[in-house]
C-alpha positions as CSV (number, residue, x, y, z in Angstrom):
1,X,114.8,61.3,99.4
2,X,111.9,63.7,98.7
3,X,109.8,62.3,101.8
4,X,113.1,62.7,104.1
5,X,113.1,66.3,103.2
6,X,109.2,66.9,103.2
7,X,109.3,64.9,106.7
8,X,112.4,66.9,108.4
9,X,110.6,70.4,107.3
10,X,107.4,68.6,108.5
11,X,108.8,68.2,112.1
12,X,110.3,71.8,111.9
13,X,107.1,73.4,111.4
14,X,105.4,71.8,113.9
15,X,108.2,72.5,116.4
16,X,107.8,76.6,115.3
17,X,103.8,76.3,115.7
18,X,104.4,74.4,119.5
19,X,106.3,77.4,120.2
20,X,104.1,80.2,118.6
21,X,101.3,78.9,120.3
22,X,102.8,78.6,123.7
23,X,104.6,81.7,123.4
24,X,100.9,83.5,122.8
25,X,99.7,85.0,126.5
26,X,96.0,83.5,127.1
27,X,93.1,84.3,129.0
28,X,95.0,84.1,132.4
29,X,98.0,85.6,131.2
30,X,99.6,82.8,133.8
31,X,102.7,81.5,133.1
32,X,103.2,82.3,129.2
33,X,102.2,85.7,130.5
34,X,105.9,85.9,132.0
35,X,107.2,84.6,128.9
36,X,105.5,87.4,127.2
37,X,107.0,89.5,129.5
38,X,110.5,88.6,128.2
39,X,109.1,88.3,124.9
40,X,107.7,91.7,124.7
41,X,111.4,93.2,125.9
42,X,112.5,91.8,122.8
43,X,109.9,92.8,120.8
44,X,108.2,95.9,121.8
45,X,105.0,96.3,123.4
46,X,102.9,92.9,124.1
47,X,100.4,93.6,121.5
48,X,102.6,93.8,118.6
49,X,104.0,90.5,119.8
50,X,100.0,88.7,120.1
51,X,99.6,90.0,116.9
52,X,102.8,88.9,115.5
53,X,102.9,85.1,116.9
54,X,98.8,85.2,115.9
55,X,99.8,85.5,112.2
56,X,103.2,83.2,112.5
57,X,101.1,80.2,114.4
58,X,98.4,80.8,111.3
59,X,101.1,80.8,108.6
60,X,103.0,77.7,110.4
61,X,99.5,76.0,111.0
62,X,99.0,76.6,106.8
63,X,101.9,75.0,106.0
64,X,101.8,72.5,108.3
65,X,98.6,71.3,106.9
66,X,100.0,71.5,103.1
67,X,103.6,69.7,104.0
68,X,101.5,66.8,105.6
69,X,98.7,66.4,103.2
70,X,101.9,66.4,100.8
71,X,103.4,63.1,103.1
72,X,100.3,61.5,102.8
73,X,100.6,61.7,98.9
74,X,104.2,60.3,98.4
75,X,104.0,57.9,100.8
């Protein structure tokens, strides 16, 4: 029961860092540059929104590591 649950946030978490991290414009400012673009209509201007999915992909990646460190315990 407890590894069902730890697994299911497990998979969650990863999902939100995929997305923080491809939602984050890079170098080229290519393509996620024009999901920025919507992003930043949402959010304000584009570097509050950098800064903001910085910390979340940091805080996801953090948890991440802890809630599959904690899988490889209770398996």
């Amino acid at each position: 029961m407890l590894y069902t649950i730890v697994l299911v946030l497990d998979i969650l978490v990863a999902l939100g860092l995929i997305g923080a991290v491809l939602l984050q414009s890079g170098k080229g400012a290519g393509m996620s540059g024009a999901i920025g673009g919507g992003a930043e209509a949402l959010f304000g201007k584009k570097k509050g929104i950098d800064e903001f999915l910085n910390k979340l992909s940091a805080i996801l990646a953090g948890i991440f590591i802890v809630l599959t460190i904690i899988l490889s315990v209770i398996i």
